[in-house]
VOPAGU-2260 file (C-alpha; in pm, 1 decimal, decimal comma):
REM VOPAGU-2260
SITE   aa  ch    i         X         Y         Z
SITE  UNK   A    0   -1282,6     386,3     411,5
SITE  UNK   A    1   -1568,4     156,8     474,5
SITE  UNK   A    2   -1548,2      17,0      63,9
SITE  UNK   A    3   -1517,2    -359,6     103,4
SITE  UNK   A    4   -1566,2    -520,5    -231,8
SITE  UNK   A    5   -1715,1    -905,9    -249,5
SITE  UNK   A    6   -1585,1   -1102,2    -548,5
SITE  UNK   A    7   -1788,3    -996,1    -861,3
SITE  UNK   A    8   -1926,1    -653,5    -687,4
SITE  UNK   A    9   -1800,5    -326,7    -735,0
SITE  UNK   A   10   -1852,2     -53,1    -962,5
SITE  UNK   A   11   -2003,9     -36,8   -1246,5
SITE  UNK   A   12   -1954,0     246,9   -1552,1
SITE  UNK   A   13   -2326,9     495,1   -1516,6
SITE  UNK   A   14   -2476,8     478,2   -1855,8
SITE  UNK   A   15   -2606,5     830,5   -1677,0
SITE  UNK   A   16   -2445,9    1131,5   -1878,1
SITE  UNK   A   17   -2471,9    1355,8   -1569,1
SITE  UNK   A   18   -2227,9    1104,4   -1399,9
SITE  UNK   A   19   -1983,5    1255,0   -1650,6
SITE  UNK   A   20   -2043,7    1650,1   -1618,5
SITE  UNK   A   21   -1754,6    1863,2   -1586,2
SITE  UNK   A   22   -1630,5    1933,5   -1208,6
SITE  UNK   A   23   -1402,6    2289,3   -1222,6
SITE  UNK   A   24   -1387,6    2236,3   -1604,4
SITE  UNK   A   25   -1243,8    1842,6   -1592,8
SITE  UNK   A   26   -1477,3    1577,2   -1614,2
SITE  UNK   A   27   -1602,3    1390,5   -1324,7
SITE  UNK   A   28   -1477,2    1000,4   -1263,9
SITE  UNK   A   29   -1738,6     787,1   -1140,8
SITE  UNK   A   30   -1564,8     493,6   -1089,8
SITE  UNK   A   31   -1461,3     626,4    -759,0
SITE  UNK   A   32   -1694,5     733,0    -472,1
SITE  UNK   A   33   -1679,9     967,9    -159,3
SITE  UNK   A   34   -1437,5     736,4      78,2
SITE  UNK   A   35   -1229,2     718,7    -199,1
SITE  UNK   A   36   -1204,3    1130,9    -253,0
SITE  UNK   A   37   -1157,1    1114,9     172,7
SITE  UNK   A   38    -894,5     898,8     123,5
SITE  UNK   A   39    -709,8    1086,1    -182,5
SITE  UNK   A   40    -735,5    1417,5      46,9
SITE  UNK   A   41    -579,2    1211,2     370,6
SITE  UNK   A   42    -250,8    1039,0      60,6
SITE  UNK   A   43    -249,5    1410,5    -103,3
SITE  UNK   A   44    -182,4    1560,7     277,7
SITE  UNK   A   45      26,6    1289,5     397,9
SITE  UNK   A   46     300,2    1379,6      51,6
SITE  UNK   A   47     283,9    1697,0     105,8
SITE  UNK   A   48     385,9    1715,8     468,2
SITE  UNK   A   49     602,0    1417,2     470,0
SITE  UNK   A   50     731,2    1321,8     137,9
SITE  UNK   A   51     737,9    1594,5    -104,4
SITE  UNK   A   52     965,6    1814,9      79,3
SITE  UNK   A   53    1235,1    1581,7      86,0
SITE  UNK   A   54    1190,4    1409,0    -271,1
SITE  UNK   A   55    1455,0    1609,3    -413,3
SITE  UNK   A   56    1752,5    1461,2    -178,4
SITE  UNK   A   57    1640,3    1134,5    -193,4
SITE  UNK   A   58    1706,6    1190,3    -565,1
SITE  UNK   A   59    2030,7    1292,6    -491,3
SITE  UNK   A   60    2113,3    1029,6    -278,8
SITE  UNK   A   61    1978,8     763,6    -438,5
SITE  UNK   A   62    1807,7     600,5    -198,0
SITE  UNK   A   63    1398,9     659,2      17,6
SITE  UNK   A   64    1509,6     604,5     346,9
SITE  UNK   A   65    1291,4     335,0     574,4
SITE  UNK   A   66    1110,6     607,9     781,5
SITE  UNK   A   67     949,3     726,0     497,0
SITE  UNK   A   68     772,7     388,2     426,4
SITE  UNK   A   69     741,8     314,5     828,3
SITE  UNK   A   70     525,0     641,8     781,2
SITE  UNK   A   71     364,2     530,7     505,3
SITE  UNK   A   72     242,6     208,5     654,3
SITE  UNK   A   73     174,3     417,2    1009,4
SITE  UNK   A   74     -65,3     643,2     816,9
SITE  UNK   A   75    -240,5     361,5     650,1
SITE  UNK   A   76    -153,1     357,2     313,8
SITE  UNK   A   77      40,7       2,3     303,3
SITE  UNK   A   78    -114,4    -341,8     266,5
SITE  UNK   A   79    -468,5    -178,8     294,4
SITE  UNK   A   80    -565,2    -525,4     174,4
SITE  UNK   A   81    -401,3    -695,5     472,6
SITE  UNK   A   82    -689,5    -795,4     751,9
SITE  UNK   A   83    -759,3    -671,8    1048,4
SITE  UNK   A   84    -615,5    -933,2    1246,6
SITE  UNK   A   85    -271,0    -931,0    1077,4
SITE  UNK   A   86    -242,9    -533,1    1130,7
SITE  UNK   A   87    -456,8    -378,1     787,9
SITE  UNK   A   88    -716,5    -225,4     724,7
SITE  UNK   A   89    -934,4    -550,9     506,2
SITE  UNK   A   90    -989,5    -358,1     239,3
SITE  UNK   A   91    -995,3    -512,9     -64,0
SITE  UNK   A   92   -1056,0    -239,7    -320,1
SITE  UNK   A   93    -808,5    -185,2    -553,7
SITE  UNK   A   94    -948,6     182,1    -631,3
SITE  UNK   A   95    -752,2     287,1    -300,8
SITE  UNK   A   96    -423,9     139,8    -443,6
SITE  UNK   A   97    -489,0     362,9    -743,6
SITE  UNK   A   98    -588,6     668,9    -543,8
SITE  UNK   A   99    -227,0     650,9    -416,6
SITE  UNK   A  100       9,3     586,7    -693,2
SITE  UNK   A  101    -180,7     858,3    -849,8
SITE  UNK   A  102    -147,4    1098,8    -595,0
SITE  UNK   A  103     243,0     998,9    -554,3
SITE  UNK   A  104     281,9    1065,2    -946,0
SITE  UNK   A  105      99,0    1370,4    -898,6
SITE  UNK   A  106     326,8    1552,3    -597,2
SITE  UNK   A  107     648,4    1423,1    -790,8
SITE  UNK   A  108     701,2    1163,6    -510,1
SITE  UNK   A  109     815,0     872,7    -780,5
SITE  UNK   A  110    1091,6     726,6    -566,7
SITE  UNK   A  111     862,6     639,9    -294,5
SITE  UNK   A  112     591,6     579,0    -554,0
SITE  UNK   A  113     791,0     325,3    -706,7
SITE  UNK   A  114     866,4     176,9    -399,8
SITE  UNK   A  115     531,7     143,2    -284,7
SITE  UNK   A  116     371,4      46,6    -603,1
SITE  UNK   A  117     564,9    -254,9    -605,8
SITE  UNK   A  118     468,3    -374,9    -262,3
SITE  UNK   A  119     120,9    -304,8    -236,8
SITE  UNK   A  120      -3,3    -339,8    -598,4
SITE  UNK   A  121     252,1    -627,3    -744,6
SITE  UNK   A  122     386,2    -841,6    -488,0
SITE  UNK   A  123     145,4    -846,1    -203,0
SITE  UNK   A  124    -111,9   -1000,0    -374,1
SITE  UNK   A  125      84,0   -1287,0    -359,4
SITE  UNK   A  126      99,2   -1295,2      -7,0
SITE  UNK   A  127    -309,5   -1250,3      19,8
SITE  UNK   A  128    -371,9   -1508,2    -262,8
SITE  UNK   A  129    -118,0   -1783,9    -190,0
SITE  UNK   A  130      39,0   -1808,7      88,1
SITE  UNK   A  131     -75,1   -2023,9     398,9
SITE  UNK   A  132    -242,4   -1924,1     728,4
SITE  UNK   A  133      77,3   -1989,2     864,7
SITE  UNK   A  134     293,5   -1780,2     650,4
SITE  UNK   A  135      30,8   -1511,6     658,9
SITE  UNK   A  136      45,2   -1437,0    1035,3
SITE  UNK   A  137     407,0   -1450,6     995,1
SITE  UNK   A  138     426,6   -1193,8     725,0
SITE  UNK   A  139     129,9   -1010,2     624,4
SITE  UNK   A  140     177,6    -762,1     985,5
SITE  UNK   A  141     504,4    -638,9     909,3
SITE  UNK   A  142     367,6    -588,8     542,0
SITE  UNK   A  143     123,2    -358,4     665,0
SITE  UNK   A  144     344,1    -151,6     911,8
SITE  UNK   A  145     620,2    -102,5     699,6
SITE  UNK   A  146     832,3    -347,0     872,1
SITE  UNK   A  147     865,7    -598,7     609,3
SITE  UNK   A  148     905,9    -420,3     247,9
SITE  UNK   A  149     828,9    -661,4     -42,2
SITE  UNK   A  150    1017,2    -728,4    -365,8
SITE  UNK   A  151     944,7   -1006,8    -627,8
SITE  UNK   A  152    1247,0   -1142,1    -834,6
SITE  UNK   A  153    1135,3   -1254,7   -1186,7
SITE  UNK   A  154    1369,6   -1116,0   -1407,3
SITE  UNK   A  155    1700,6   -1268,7   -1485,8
SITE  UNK   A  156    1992,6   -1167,0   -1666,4
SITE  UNK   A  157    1888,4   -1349,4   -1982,9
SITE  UNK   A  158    1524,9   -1385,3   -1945,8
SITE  UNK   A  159    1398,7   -1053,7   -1968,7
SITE  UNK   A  160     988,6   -1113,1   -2038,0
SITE  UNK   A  161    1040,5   -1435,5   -2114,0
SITE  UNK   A  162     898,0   -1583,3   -1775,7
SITE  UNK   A  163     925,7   -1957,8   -1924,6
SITE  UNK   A  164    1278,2   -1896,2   -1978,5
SITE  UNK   A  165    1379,1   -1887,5   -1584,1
SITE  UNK   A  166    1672,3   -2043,7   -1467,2
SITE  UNK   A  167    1691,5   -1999,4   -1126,1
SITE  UNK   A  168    1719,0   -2316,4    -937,0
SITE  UNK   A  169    1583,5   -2474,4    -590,8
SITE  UNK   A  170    1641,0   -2834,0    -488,1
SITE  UNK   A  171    1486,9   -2971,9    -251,8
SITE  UNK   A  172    1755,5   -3100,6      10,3
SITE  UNK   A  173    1560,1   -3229,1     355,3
SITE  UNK   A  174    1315,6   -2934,0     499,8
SITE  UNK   A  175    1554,3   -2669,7     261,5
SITE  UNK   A  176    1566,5   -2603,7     -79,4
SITE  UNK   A  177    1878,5   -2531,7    -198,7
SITE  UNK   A  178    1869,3   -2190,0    -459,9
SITE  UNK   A  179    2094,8   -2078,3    -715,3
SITE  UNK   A  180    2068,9   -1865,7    -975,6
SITE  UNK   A  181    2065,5   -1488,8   -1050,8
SITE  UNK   A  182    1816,6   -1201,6   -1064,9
SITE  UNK   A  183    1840,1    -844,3   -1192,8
SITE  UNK   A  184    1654,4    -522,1   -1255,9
SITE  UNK   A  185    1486,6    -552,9    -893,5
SITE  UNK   A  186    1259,4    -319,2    -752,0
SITE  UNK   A  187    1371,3    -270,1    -390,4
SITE  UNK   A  188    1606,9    -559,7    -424,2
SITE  UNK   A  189    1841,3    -383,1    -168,4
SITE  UNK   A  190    1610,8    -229,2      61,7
SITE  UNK   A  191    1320,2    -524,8      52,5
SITE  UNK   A  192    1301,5    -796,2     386,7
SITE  UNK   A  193    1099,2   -1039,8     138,2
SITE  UNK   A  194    1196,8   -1139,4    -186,7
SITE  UNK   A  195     880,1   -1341,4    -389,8
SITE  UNK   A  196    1105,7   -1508,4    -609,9
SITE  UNK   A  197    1068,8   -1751,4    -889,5
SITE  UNK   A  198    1305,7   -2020,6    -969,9
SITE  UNK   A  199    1273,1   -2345,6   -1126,8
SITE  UNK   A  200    1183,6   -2698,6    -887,8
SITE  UNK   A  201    1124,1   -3051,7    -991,3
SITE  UNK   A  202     772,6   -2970,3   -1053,5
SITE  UNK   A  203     823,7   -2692,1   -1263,7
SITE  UNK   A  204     825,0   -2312,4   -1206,4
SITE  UNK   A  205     735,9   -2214,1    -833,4
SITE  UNK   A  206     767,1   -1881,3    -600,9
SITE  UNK   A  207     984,4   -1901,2    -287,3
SITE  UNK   A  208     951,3   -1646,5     -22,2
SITE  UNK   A  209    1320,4   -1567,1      45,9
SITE  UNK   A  210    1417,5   -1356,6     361,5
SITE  UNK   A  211    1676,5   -1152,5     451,5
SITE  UNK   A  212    1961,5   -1287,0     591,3
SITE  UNK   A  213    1922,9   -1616,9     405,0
SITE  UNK   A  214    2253,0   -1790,0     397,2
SITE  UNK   A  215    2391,6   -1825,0      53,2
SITE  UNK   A  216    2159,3   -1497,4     -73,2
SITE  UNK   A  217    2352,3   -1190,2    -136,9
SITE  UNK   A  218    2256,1    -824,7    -302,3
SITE  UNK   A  219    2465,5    -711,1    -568,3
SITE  UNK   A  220    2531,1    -353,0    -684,3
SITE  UNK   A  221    2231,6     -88,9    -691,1
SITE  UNK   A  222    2197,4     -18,3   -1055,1
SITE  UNK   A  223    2287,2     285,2   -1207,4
SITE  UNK   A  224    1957,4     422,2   -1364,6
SITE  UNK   A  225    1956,6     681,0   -1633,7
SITE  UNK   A  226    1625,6     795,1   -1449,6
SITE  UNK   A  227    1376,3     688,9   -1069,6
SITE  UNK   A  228    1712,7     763,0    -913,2
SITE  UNK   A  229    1543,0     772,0    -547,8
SITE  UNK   A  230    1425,3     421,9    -605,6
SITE  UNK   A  231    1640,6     175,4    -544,6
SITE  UNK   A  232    1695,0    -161,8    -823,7
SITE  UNK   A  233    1932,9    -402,2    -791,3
SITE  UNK   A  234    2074,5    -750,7    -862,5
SITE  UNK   A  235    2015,4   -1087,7    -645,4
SITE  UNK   A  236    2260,6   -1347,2    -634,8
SITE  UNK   A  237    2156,3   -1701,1    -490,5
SITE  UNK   A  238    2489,1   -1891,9    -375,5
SITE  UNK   A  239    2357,5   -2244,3    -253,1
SITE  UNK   A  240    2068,7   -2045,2     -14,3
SITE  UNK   A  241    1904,9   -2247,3     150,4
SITE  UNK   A  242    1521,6   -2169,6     208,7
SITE  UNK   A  243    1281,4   -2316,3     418,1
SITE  UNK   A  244    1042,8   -2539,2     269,8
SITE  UNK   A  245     765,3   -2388,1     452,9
SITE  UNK   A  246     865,8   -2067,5     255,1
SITE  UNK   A  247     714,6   -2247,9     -55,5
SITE  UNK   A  248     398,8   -1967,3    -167,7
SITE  UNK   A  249     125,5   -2230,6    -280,5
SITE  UNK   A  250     225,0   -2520,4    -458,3
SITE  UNK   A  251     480,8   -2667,6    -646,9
SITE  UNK   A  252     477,2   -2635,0    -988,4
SITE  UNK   A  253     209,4   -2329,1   -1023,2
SITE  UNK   A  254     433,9   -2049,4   -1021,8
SITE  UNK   A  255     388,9   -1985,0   -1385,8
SITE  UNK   A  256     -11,1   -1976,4   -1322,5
SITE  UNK   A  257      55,5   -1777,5   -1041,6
SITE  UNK   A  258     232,9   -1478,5   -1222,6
SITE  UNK   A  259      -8,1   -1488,0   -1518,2
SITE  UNK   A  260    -265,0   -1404,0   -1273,6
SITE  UNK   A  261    -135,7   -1091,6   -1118,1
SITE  UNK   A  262      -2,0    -963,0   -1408,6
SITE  UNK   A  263    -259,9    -765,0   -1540,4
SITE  UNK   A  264    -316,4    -562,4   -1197,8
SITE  UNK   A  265      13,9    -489,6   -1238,5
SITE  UNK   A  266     -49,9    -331,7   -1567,5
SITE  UNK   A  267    -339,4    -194,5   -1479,2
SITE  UNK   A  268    -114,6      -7,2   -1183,0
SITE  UNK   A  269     112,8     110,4   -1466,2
SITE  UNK   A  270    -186,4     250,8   -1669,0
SITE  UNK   A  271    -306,3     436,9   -1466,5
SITE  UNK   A  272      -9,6     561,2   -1310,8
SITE  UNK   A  273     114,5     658,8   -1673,4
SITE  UNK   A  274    -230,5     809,3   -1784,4
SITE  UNK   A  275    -147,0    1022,4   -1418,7
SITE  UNK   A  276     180,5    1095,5   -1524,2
SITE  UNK   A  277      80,0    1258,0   -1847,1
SITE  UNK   A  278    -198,0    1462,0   -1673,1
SITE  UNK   A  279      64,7    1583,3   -1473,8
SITE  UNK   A  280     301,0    1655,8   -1780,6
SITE  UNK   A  281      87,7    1819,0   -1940,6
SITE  UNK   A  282     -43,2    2046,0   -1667,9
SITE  UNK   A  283     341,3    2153,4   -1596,6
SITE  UNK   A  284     368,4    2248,0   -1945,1
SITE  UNK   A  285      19,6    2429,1   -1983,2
SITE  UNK   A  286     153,3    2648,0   -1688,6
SITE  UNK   A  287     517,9    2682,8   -1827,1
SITE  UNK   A  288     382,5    2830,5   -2228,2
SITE  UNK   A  289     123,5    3073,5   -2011,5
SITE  UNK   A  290     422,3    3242,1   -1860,8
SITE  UNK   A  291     693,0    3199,6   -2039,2
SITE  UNK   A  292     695,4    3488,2   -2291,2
SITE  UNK   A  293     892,8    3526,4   -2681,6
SITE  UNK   A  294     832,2    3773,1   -2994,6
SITE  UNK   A  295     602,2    3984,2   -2727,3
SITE  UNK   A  296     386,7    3713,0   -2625,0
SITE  UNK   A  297     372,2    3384,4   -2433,1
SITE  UNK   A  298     433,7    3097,9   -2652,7
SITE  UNK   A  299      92,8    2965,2   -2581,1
SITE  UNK   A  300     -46,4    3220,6   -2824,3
SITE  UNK   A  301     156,5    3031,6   -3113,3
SITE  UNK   A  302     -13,9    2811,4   -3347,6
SITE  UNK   A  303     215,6    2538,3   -3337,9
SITE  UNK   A  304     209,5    2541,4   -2933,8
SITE  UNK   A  305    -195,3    2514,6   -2909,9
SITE  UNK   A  306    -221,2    2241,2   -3187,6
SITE  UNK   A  307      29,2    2010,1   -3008,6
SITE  UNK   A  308    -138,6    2066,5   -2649,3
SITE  UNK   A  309    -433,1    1980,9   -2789,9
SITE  UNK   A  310    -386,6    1677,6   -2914,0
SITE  UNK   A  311    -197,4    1570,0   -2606,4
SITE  UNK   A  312    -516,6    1710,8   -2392,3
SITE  UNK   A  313    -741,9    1497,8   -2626,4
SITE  UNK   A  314    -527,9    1226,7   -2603,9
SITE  UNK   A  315    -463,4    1245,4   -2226,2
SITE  UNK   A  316    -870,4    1234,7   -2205,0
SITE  UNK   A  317    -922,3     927,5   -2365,8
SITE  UNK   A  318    -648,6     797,2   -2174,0
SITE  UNK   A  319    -810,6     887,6   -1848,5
SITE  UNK   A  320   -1157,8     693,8   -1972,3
SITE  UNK   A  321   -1001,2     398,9   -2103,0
SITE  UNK   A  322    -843,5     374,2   -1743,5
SITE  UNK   A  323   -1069,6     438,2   -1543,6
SITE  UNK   A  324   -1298,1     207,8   -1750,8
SITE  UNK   A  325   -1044,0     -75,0   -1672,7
SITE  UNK   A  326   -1035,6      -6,5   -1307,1
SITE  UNK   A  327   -1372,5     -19,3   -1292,4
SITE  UNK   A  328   -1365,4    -348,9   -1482,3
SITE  UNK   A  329   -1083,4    -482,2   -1231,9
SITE  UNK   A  330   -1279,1    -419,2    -891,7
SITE  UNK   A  331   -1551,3    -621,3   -1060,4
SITE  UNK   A  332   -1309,0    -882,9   -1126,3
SITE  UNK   A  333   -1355,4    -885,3   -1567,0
SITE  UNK   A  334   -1033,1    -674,5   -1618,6
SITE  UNK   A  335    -910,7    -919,1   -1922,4
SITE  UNK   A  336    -554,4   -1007,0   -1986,2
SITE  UNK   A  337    -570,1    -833,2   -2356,0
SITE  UNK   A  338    -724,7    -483,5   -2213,8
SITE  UNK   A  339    -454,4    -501,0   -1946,6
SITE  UNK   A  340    -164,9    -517,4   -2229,3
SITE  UNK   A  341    -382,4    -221,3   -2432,2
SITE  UNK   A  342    -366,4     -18,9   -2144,6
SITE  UNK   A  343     -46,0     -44,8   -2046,1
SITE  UNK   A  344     178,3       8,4   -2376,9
SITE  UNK   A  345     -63,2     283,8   -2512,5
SITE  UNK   A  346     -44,4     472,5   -2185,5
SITE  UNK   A  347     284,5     458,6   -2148,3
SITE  UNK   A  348     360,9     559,0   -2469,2
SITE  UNK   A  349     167,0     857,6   -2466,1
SITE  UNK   A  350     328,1     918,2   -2104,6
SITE  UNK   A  351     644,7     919,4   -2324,5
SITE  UNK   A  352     486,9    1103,9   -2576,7
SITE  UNK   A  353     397,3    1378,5   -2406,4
SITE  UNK   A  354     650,0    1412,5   -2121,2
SITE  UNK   A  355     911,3    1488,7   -2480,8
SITE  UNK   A  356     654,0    1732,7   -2603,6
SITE  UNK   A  357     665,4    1931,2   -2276,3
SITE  UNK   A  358    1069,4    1893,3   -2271,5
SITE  UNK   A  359    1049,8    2079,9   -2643,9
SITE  UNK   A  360     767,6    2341,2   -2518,3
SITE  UNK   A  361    1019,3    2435,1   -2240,1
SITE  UNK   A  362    1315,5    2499,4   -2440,3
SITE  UNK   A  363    1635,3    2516,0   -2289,5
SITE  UNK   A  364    1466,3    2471,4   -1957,8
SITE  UNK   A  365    1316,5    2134,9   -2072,7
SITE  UNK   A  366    1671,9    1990,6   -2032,2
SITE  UNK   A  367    1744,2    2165,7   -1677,5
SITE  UNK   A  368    1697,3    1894,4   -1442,2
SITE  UNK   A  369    1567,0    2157,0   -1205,3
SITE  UNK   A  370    1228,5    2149,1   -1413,1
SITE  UNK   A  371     999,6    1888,6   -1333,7
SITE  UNK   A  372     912,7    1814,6   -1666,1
SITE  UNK   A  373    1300,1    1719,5   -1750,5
SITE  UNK   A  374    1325,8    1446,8   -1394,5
SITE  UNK   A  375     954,3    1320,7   -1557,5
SITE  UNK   A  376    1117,2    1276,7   -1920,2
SITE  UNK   A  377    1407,2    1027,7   -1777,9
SITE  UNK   A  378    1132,4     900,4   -1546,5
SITE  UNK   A  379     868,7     776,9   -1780,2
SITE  UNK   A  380    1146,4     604,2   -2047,1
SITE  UNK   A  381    1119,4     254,8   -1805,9
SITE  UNK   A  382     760,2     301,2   -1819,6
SITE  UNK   A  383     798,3     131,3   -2169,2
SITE  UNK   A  384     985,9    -179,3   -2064,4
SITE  UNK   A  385     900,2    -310,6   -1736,2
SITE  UNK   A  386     642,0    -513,6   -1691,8
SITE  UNK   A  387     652,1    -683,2   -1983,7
SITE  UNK   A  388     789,5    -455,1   -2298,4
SITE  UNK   A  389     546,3    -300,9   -2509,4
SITE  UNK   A  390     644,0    -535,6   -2778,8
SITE  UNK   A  391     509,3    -817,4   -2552,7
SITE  UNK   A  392     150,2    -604,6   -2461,9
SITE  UNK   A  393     111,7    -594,2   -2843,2
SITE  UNK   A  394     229,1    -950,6   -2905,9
SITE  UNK   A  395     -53,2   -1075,6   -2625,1
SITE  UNK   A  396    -345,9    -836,4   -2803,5
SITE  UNK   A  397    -225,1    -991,3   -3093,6
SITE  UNK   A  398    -231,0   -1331,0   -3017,7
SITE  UNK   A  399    -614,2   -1277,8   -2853,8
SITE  UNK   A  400    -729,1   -1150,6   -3193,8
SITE  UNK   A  401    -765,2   -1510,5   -3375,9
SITE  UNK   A  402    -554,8   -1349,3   -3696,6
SITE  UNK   A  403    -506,6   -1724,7   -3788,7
């Protein structure tokens, strides 16, 4: 993994149409080079000896116990970001990050996918953008050993997208602020040691770094999901906590700014984890109409079978460029708010798309929660919503598009 990226360098798209030739009948992806295919190898190896084989009880109970991630971040695939001298690897090439969730989407590993997904793509860069020297050498280590797990509390019970809306409190009171306030939906909300949070100061909207065992903060219920059962969400509840002031993440008043700037990596994470998740979908149910046999023949033979897979397969294609296009355009630091929002609601709705298509392909079986393709149909339903809704994406490309 020797890839470190200086602001404004990185790939670029080959205008070269023999960077695009077909490799074992699927087209090549030059945005990614050969540390990155090491590294997918050493992820793809790692999930199937320590992950895979044990997805399907952490499903049933609910929960990806903390050895898994302490294994993760042994085997170097948290905070690869972090520097060397707090405990990572200095890496700062976001094409690793996707090499992972991609790889996690692709062995069925989504509860620890999730999981990890939200530390190292969404709330860590926080941490490396933001926070002080200080607060760095306190944190950043544990974030790259698995020690410290990361959340980041934005949404509230009656915000939803509407970041502007927050009404989480913290006043300051001496060297403390005092918090209060609620937070739901919460990706690792019971499991996480670090909670980025956002609540409202006299300056205006700012991120606290809130620990556990703060007095006054408490964890509510983990939610019951109607799918990402392994993963675990939850509700926060802020009782008079009292935070340290030096667990203020940059200034006063920027929080807002703050967000809107790591937003669109975060959609980019869900793009290309969607586009993934349709491959994947898609490939299950290519496999399931080659066997699966009716009338004399396997239902891949029908008419109405090979028409819908091929539109999914030429939709899944163009998927796969227009994400790897923004990756590329990410790592080069040009990855615009707008192309963010386009990638993430029309990926995820063609993750949605096709993950029902393969449900009515398998029949009966496409209901059986022993298929993969039904546990990716619950799955890929949040995919929609989080983030932002799809509503908003479109409301953002709309609103770039000087309609008057």
């Amino acid at each position: 993994m020797s890839s470190t990226l200086a602001p404004g360098s990185g790939p670029t798209i080959p205008h070269d149409s023999s960077a695009w030739k077909l490799v074992g009948g699927e087209m090549a992806r030059p945005v990614f080079d050969d540390d990155h295919q090491a590294f997918r190898e050493s992820v793809r190896r790692f999930l199937e000896r320590e992950i895979a084989p044990h997805e399907p009880q952490w499903e049933r109970d609910r929960d990806v116990p903390r050895e898994a991630l302490l294994k993760a971040g042994a085997a170097g695939f948290l905070g690869m970001a972090v520097p060397e001298e707090h405990g990572g690897a200095g890496i700062d090439d976001f094409r690793f990050n996707a090499v992972i969730g991609e790889e996690v989407v692709r062995a069925d590993c989504r509860g620890l996918g999730a999981a990890l997904m939200l530390h190292n793509d969404v709330a860590l860069p926080y941490l490396l953008s933001f926070a002080n020297a200080e607060q760095q050498a306190r944190w950043l280590p544990g974030c790259a050993s698995g020690e410290i797990l990361l959340a980041i509390a934005m949404t509230e019970p009656g915000t939803g997208s509407d970041l502007q809306s927050i009404a989480t409190t913290a006043v300051r009171d001496g060297d403390h602020y005092v918090v209060n306030g609620a937070k739901t939906f919460i990706t690792n909300g019971i499991n996480s040691d670090l909670v980025i949070t956002a609540v409202k100061t006299d300056a205006g909207l700012s991120l606290l770094g809130i620990e556990r065992g703060t007095p006054g903060f408490e964890r509510g219920r983990k939610l019951e999901k109607l799918g990402m059962h392994s993963n675990d969400t939850a509700e926060l509840f802020f009782h008079d906590a009292r935070v340290p002031v030096e667990n203020l993440i940059g200034e006063e008043g920027m929080g807002f700014m703050y967000l809107i700037q790591k937003l669109a990596q975060e959609r980019l994470t869900l793009t290309l984890n969607a586009t993934a998740g349709a491959e994947a979908a898609l490939g299950m149910t290519i496999d399931y109409v080659r066997e699966r046999k009716a009338f004399g023949r396997s239902i891949g033979q029908f008419q109405n079978t090979r028409f819908t897979l091929a539109e999914l397969k030429t939709e899944c294609v163009k998927a796969r460029l227009f994400a790897d296009w923004q990756l590329a355009q990410h790592v080069e630091g040009q990855l615009s708010i707008e192309h963010a929002a386009m990638g993430k609601y029309s990926s995820t709705d063609l993750l949605c798309r096709v993950v029902d298509e393969g449900v009515q392909l398998h029949g009966g079986y496409g209901y059986m929660t022993e298929y993969p393709i039904a546990r990716a149909y619950v799955d890929a339903r949040i995919t929609k919503i989080f983030a932002g809704t799809n509503e908003i994406m479109k409301e953002i490309i709309g609103r770039g598009m000087d309609l008057g």
